[in-house]
N, C-alpha and C positions, 0 to 999 in steps of 0.2 A: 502478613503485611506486604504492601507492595513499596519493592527497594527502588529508590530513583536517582539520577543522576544528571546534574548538569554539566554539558562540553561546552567550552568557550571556540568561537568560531573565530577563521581568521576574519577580519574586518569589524569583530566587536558584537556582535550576533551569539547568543546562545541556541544551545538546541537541548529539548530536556528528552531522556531517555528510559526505559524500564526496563529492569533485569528478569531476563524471561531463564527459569530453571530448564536443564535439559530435562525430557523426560521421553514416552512413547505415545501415539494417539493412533489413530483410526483415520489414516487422511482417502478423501475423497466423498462421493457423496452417495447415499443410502440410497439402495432401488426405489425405494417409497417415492423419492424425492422427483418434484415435476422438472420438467424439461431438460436441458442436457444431460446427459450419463454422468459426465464428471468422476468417471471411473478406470477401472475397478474398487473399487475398498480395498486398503492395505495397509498393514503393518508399517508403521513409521516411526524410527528413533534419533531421536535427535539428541546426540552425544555430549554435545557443550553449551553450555548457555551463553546467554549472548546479551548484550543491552540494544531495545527494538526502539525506535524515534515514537515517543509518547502521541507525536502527532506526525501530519503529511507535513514535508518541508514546503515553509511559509516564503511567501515573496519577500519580505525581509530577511529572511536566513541566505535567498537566494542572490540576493541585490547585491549583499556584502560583500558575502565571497566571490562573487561572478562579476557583479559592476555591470552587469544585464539585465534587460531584461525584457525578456522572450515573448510573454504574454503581450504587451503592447504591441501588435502589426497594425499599420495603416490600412492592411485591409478585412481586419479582424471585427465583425459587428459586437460593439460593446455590450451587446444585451448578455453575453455568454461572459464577462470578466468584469472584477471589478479590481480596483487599483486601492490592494487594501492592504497595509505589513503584515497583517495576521492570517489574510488569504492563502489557501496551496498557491504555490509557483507551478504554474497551467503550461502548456506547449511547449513541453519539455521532450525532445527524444532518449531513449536509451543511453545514446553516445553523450549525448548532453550532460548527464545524471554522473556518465563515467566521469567525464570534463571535473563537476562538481565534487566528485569523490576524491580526484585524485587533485587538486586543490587542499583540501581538508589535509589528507594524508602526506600532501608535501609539508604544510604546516605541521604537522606535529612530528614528522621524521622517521614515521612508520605505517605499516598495512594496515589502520586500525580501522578504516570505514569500507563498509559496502555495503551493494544491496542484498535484502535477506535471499537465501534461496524460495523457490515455490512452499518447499516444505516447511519450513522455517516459519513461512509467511501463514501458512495455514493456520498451522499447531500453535504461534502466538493468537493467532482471530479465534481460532477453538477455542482458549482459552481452559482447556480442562474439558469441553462442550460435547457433544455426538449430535445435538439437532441440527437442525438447518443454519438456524443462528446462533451465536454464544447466549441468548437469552431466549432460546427455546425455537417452538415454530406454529407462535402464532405469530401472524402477519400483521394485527390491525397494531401490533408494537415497532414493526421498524421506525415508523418517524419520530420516537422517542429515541432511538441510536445512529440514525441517519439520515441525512442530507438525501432524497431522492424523489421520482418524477412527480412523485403525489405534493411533495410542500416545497418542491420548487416551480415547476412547469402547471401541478395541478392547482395554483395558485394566484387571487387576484387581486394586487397587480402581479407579475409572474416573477417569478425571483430566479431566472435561467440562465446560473452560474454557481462557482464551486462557492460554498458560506467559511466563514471564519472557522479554523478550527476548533475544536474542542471547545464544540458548542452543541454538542450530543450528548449525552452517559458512554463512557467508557464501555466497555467491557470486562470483564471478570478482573482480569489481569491490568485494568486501568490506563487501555490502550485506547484513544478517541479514534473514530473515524475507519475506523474497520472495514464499513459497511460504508458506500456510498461516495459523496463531498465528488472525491475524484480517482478515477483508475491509478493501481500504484504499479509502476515497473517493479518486476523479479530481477536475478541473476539470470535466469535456466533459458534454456531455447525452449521451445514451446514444441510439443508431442502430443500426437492426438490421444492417448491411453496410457495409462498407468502401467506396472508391471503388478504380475498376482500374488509377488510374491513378496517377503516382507526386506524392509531398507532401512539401510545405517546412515543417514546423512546423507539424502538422493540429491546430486546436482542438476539433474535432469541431462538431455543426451549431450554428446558433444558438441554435432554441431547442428546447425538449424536454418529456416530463414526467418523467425520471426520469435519476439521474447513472447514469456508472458505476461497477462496482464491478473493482477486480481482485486475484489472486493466490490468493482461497480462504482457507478459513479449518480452523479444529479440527475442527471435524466433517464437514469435507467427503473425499472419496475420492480417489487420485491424478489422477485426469483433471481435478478441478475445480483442480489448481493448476499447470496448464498453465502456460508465459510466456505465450500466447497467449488463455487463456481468460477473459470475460468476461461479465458479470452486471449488473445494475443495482437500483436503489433511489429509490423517490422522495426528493428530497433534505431534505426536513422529516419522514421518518421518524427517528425516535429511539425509546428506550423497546425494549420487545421487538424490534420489529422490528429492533431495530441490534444487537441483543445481542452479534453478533459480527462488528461494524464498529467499526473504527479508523480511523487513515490514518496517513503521512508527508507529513512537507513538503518542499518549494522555500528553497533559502537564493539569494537573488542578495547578494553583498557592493557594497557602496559604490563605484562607477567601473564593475562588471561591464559 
């Protein structure tokens, strides 16, 4: 059964979350697999569980605690956003996400939010999974799980912006939006290659210029919203450049 849990946010805003068991997976992506490497395949154990944000943080969840909000520029063409509480919170940078985390965490008086690591982030979209997708790897099913270029942009009139969340099928583990809506910020700096050898909780390197990004977003094509496919962003992009960046958080509770 899948364990869930709701956080009270500061400003009156809920966020609901899923308890993802530690386990070990196979992170990266199969040779088979088209277009980037997304490699090598490796041994990946993830030691502690963790509670993963059931969806992408909505512009309401964003509104409350921030009292921003970012998505609205005057010089932002409104065809790419809508001004909707249940929408992802869009043009968000890295540091921005930080801003929002450590918000959260002054309210409650402890480290308990962040973003997931890469690997973290994976092994919750696996879901237990080794295809392409957590629901296999035929393709003509992504738009039954996600938001992307085919039933937004491939659509008339065109729908080219991130949609309400958790308004897909879940995945295994009952996590919306995995795949697609909007790119989600990591922890990790972003590395071109994996290591071949097997990892305990990989933070990815120390330092870097650029986060990464995963799952793909609306206007991206099936292959960009691999489990396995990944992207990056310098982490002080915001504004356009983020326009279709979001993220989910990390719940640790109190003794975890």
């Amino acid at each position: 059964p899948i364990e869930l849990m709701t956080a009270n946010l500061p400003g009156g805003a809920t966020m609901e979350f899923v308890w993802i068991e530690p386990g070990t997976f196979t992170m990266g992506a199969s040779d088979w697999e088209p277009g980037h490497p997304d490699g090598p395949q490796h041994e990946v154990t993830i030691s502690r569980g963790f509670y993963l944000g059931k969806y992408e943080i909505t512009q309401e969840q964003w509104e409350t605690v921030m009292g921003t909000r970012p998505y609205e520029k005057k010089d932002n063409d409104n065809r790419y956003w809508r001004d909707d509480p249940k929408h992802p919170a869009i043009l968000i940078s890295w540091f921005d996400v930080q801003a929002f985390i450590g918000r959260l965490n002054d309210a409650e008086g402890s480290e308990q939010y962040r973003l997931p690591t890469e690997a973290e982030w994976e092994y919750a979209c696996r879901a237990g999974t080794t295809t392409m997708w957590s629901f296999g790897n035929d393709e003509s099913l992504v738009g039954d799980y996600a938001w992307f270029r085919e039933n937004t942009f491939g659509v008339d009139p065109q729908e080219t912006y991130a949609h309400e969340v958790g308004t897909k099928l879940p995945n295994p583990w009952g996590l919306h939006d995995m795949y697609g809506n909007v790119w989600e910020w990591t922890g990790d700096w972003y590395f071109d290659s994996y290591p071949e050898h097997s990892q305990l909780d990989p933070t990815g390197p120390k330092f870097g210029t650029s986060r990464v990004l995963r799952g793909g977003a609306y206007d991206r094509p099936p292959g960009d919203l691999r489990s396995a496919f990944r992207r990056s962003l310098q982490p002080d992009m915001g504004g356009h450049q983020a326009l279709r960046t979001g993220a989910r958080l990390v719940k640790y509770m109190p003794g975890d």
